[in-house]
C-alpha positions, 0 to 999 in steps of 0.5 A, spaced: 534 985 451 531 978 455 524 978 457 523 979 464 521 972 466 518 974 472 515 979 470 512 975 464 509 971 469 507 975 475 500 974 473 498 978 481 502 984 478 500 984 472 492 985 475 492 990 480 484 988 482 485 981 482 484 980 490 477 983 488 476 978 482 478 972 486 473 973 492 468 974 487 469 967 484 468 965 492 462 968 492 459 966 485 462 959 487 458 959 493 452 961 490 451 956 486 452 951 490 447 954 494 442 954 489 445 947 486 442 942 492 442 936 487 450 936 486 454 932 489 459 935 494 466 932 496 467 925 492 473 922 493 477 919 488 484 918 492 485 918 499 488 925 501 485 930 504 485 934 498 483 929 493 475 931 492 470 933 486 464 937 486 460 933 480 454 938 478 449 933 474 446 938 468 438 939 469 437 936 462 442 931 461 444 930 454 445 923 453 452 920 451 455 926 452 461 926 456 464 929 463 466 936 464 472 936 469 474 944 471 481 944 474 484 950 477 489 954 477 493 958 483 500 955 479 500 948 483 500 952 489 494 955 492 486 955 491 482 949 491 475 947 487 471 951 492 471 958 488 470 955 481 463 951 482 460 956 478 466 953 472 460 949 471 453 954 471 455 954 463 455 947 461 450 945 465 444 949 462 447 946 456 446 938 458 453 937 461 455 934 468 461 938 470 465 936 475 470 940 478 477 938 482 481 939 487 489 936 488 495 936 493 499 943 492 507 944 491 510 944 496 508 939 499 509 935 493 512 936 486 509 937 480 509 929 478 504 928 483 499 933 482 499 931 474 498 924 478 492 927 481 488 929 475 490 922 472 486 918 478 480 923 478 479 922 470 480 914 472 475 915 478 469 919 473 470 914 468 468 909 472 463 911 476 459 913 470 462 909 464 463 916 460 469 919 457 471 925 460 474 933 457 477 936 462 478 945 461 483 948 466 485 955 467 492 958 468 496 952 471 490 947 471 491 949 463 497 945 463 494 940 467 488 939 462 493 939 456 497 933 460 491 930 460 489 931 453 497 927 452 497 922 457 499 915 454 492 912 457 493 905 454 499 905 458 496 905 464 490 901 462 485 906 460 481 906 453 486 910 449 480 915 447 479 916 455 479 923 453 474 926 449 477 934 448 479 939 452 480 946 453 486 948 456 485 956 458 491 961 460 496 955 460 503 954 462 505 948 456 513 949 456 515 949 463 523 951 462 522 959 463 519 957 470 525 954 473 528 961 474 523 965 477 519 966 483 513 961 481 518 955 482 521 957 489 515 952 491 516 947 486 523 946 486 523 943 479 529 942 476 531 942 468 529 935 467 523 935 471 521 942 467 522 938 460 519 931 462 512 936 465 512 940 459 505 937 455 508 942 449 513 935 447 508 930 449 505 926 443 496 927 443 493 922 439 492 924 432 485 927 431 484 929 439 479 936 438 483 942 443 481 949 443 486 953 447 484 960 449 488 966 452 486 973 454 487 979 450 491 983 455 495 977 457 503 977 457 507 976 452 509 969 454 502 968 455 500 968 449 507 964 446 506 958 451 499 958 447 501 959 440 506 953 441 502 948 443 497 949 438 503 950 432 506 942 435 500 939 437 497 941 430 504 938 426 502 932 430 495 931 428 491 934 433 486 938 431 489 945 435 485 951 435 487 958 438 482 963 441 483 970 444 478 973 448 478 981 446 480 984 453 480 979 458 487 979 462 489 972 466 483 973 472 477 974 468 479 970 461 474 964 465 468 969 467 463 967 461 464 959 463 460 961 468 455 964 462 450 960 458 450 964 453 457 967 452 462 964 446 466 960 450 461 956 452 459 955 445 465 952 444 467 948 451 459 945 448 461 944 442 467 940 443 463 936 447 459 933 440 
């Protein structure tokens, strides 16, 4: 019997307590705003109203490290970057600055765009700091982390090695099985839009560190997506490692980045040298 796609990706019905989990990422983001008066709020990268960064400078900044940048997820149609400030609390009290993002959503423009948006922050954090940046996102911002990871930067006159890991989270990596469901009545993505958007075919640079994380409890495509890309990345060079956290559904697989001391912090650390 075919999958129900739409069930597969109904990542709302799946967890009935998400409302209850997203305040609680709006609150704890706003906590530690408030207790984090040295970061640097609403920077621009672009000229939208949407195109701002939040960068939390570490306490104790490690030299030569690279920028962290959090991308969220909403599948490229709702939230912003103020309920995941708290994204950074992980990374910070290990040495790294994090900067945490927001983008233009569907449908007010397509998909192309908004990977264009995270191109043009990654552009503009490079170049306010000379470092190299390692994006981590979650859900929908996990396929935009994965684009990052594959995006042919020398075309566009970047370093080649602009990214320095990345660390996609409950991603979407092969977009085809979206088209007929209900996450893609906003997008509007056709067959080829879906296969040209799709990172899981795009070619990383050959030795690029990526760590792709899924929770335990989540569906089935969910972790076929994951396996994927971690299996073609890998044939390519990559060195692809997968990670699934015991228990985590698609809303509380992000809770120990806000951890110093959890396991996924240790690895979004290491990944950063």
């Amino acid at each position: 019997m075919p999958l129900d796609l739409d069930a597969q990706y109904n990542n709302r019905a799946m967890v009935p307590d998400h409302p209850a989990i997203m305040a609680g990422w709006a609150r704890d983001a706003a906590a530690y705003r408030a207790a984090r008066p040295d970061a640097a709020l609403d920077q621009a990268y672009g000229t939208g109203e949407r195109h701002r960064y939040d960068l939390f400078p570490a306490p104790a900044p490690r030299e030569g490290a690279p920028i962290l940048l959090f991308i969220h997820g909403g599948y490229w149609q709702a939230l912003d970057k103020t309920s995941f400030s708290h994204m950074a609390a992980g990374a910070n009290a290990h040495g790294l600055d994090v900067a945490v993002m927001s983008y233009d959503l569907c449908p007010q423009v397509k998909l192309a765009k908004i990977v264009d948006d995270v191109i043009a922050c990654i552009r503009v954090l490079h170049e306010r700091s000379g470092r190299r940046v390692q994006p981590f996102g979650h859900s929908a911002g996990g396929h935009l982390a994965a684009c990052m990871a594959a995006a042919n930067w020398r075309a566009i006159g970047e370093f080649s090695d602009l990214i320095a890991a990345a660390m996609p989270i409950s991603g979407l990596f092969h977009l085809a099985p979206l088209v007929p469901t209900f996450v893609n009545k906003a997008m509007g993505m056709d067959a080829g839009e879906a296969a040209s958007l799709s990172p899981l075919v795009w070619s990383p640079p050959s030795g690029l560190r990526v760590t792709v994380v899924v929770g335990g409890d989540e569906s089935a495509e969910y972790h076929r997506q994951t396996r994927a890309l971690c299996d073609c990345w890998g044939a390519l060079g990559v060195a692809a490692k997968e990670i699934v956290v015991p228990g985590a559904n698609h809303f509380t697989v992000i809770a120990p980045f806000a951890d110093p001391a959890s396991a996924l912090t240790a690895e979004l650390v290491a990944l950063a040298g």
